[in-house]
C-alpha positions as semicolon CSV with decimal commas, in nm:
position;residue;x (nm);y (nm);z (nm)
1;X;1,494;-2,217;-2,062
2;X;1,241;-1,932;-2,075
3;X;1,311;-1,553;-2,143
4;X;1,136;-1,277;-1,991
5;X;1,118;-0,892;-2,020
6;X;1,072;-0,669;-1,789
7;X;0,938;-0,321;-1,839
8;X;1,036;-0,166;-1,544
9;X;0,805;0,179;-1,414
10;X;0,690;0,316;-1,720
11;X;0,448;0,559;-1,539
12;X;0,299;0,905;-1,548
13;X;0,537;1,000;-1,234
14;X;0,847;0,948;-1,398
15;X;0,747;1,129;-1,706
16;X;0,736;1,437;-1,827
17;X;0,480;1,619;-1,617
18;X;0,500;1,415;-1,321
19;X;0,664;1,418;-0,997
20;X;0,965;1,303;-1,080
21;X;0,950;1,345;-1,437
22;X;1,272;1,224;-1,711
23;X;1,322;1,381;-1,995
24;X;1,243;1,121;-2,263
25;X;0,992;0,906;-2,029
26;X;0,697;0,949;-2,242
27;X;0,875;0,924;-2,631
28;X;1,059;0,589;-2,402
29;X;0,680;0,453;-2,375
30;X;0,590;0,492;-2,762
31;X;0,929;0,308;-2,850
32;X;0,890;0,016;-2,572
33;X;0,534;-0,035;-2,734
34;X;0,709;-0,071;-3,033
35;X;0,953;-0,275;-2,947
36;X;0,689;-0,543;-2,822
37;X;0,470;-0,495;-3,125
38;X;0,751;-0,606;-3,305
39;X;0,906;-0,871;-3,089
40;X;0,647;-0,975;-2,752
41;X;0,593;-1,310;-2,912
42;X;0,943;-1,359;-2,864
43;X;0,911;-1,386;-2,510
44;X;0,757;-1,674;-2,258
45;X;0,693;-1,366;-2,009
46;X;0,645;-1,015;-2,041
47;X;0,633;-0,870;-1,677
48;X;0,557;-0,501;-1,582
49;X;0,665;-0,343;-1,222
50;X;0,536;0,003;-1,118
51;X;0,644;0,189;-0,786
52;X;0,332;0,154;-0,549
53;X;0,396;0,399;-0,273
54;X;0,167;0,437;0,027
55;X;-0,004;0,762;0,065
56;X;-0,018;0,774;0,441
57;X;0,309;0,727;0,568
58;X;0,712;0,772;0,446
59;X;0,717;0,490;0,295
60;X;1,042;0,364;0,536
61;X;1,169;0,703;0,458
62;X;1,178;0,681;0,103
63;X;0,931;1,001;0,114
64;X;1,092;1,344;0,225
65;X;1,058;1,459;0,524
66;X;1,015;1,873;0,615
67;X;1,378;1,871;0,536
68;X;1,312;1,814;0,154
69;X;1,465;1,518;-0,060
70;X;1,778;1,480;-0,105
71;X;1,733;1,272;-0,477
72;X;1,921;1,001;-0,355
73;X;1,808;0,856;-0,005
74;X;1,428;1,081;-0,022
75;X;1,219;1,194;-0,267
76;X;0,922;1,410;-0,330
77;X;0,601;1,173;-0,286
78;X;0,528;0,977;-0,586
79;X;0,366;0,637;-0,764
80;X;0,148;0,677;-0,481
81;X;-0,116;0,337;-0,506
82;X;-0,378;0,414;-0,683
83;X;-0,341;0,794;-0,826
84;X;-0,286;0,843;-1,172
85;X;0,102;0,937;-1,128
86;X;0,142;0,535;-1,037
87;X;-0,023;0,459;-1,315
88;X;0,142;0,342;-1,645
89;X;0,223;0,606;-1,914
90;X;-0,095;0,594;-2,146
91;X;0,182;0,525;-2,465
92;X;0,253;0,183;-2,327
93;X;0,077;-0,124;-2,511
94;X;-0,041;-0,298;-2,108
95;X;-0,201;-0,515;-2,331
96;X;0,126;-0,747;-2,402
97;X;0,271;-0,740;-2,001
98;X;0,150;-1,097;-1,878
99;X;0,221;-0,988;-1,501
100;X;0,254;-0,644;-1,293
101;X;0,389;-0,662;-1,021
102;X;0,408;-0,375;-0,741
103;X;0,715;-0,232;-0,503
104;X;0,783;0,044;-0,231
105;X;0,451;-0,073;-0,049
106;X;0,541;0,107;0,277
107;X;0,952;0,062;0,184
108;X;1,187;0,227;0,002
109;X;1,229;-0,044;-0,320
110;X;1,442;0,052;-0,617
111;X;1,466;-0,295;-0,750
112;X;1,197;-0,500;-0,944
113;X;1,306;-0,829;-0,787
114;X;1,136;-0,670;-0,433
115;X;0,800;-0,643;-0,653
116;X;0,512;-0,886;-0,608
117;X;0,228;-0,932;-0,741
118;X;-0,142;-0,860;-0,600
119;X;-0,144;-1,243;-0,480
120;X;0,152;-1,200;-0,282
121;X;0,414;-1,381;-0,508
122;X;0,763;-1,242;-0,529
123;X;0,889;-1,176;-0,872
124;X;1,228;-1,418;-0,837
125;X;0,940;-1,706;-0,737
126;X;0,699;-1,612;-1,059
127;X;1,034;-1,603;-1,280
128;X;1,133;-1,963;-1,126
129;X;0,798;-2,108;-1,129
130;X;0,814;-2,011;-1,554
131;X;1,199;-2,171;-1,541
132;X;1,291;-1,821;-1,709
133;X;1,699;-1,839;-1,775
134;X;1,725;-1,502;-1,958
135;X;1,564;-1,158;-1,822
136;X;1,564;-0,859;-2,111
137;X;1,545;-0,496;-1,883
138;X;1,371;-0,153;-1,994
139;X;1,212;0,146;-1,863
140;X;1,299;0,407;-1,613
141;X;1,507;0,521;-1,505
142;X;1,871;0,366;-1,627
143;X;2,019;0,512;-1,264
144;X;1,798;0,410;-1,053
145;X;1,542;0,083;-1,097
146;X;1,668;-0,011;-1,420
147;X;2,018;-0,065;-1,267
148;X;1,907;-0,207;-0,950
149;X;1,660;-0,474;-1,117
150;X;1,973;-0,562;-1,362
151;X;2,235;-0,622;-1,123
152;X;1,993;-0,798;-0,907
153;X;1,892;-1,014;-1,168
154;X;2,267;-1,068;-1,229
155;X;2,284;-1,185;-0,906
156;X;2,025;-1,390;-0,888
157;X;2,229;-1,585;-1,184
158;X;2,039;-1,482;-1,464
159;X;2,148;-1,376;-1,811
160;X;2,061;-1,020;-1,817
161;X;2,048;-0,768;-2,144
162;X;1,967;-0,382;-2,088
163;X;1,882;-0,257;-2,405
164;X;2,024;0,115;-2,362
165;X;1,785;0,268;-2,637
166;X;1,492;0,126;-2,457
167;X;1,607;0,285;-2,084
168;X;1,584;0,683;-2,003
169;X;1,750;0,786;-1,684
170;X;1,773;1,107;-1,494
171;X;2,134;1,208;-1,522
172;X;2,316;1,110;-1,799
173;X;2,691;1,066;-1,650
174;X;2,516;0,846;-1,366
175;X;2,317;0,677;-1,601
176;X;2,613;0,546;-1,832
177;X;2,800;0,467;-1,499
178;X;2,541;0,241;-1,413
179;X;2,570;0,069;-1,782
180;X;2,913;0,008;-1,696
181;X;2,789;-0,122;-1,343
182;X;2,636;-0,387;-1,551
183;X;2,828;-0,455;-1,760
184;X;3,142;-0,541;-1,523
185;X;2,871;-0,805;-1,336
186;X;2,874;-0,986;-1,685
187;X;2,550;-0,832;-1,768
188;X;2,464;-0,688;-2,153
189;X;2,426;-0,366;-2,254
190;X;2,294;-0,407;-2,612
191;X;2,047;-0,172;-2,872
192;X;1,766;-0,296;-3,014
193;X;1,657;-0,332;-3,368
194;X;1,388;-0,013;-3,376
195;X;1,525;0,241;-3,602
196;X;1,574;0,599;-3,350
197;X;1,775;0,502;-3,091
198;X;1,793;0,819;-2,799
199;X;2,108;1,049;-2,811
200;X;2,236;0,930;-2,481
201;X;2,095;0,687;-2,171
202;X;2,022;1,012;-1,945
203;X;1,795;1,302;-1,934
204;X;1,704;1,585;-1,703
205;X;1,477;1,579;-1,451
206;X;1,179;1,817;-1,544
């Protein structure tokens, strides 16, 4: 009965400066350091997942087209394998994540449990292989890949905690909808013990 956390796309993309930028992404990196400083022994696996876009083709159509994205089917090209905008934000401790593990290789993946790692293995095998019972989520952003990696992991039967002053998303009414999302799959929505937690789960897109 292992427990795991997953930091979920902590990178220069989707913070402030990149190409999809959220308010709050970089401060988000300092405090998730923090928070494994203080508590990373506590877990049997500490897993990271970065988008890893290709740079040669839509990626399914996750990329915009002439058109322009739409923010919710497209988006402007990003996390594209590596650039520095798919790398991690240089405010997160790497040094504690065990595993990374990579998604959106030529598809459009919101959800960590579509990651892999380099070798090929999916993240539900690596989290089965370590008989991990309870998955902890952070990162960015709380509307998009933090909420699809939670309610996957929900479904995969998991015990699943968000901890909302460790997520940043990119609007806030979406962003505490998805909480709720969570919640009502019999997922956790909890705060964790650092002292600043953020004024709300959302920020806007830079």
């Amino acid at each position: 009965m292992a427990r795991a956390l997953l930091v979920v796309d902590v990178q220069n993309d989707f913070t402030e400066g990149g190409a999809l930028g959220v308010t709050g992404g970089a401060a988000l990196a300092e405090r998730i350091s923090a928070f494994t400083g203080r508590h990373g022994d506590e877990y049997d696996l500490i897993v990271g997942s970065r988008d890893w876009h290709h740079g040669d083709d839509d990626n399914g159509g996750h990329f915009a087209g002439p058109e322009g994205p739409d923010f919710v089917d497209t988006w402007p090209v990003h996390c594209v394998g590596g650039t520095p905008g798919a790398e991690y934000h240089p405010d997160l401790d790497t040094s504690v994540i065990d595993v990374h593990v990579f998604k959106g290789r030529g598809r459009p993946d919101y959800s960590a449990f579509q990651a892999s790692t380099d070798d090929g293995t999916a993240l539900p095998d690596l989290l089965a292989e370590r008989r991990v019972t309870t998955v902890d989520v952070v990162g960015i952003a709380t509307d998009h890949c933090v909420r699809a990696t939670a309610l996957d992991a929900r479904a995969a039967g998991y015990d699943v905690a968000v901890y909302e002053d460790l997520v940043v998303g990119v609007d806030p009414d979406r962003s505490a909808r998805a909480l709720d999302e969570i919640r009502a799959v019999g997922g956790h929505v909890d705060r964790s013990d650092m002292d600043e937690g953020l004024a709300n789960p959302g920020g806007a897109v830079l």
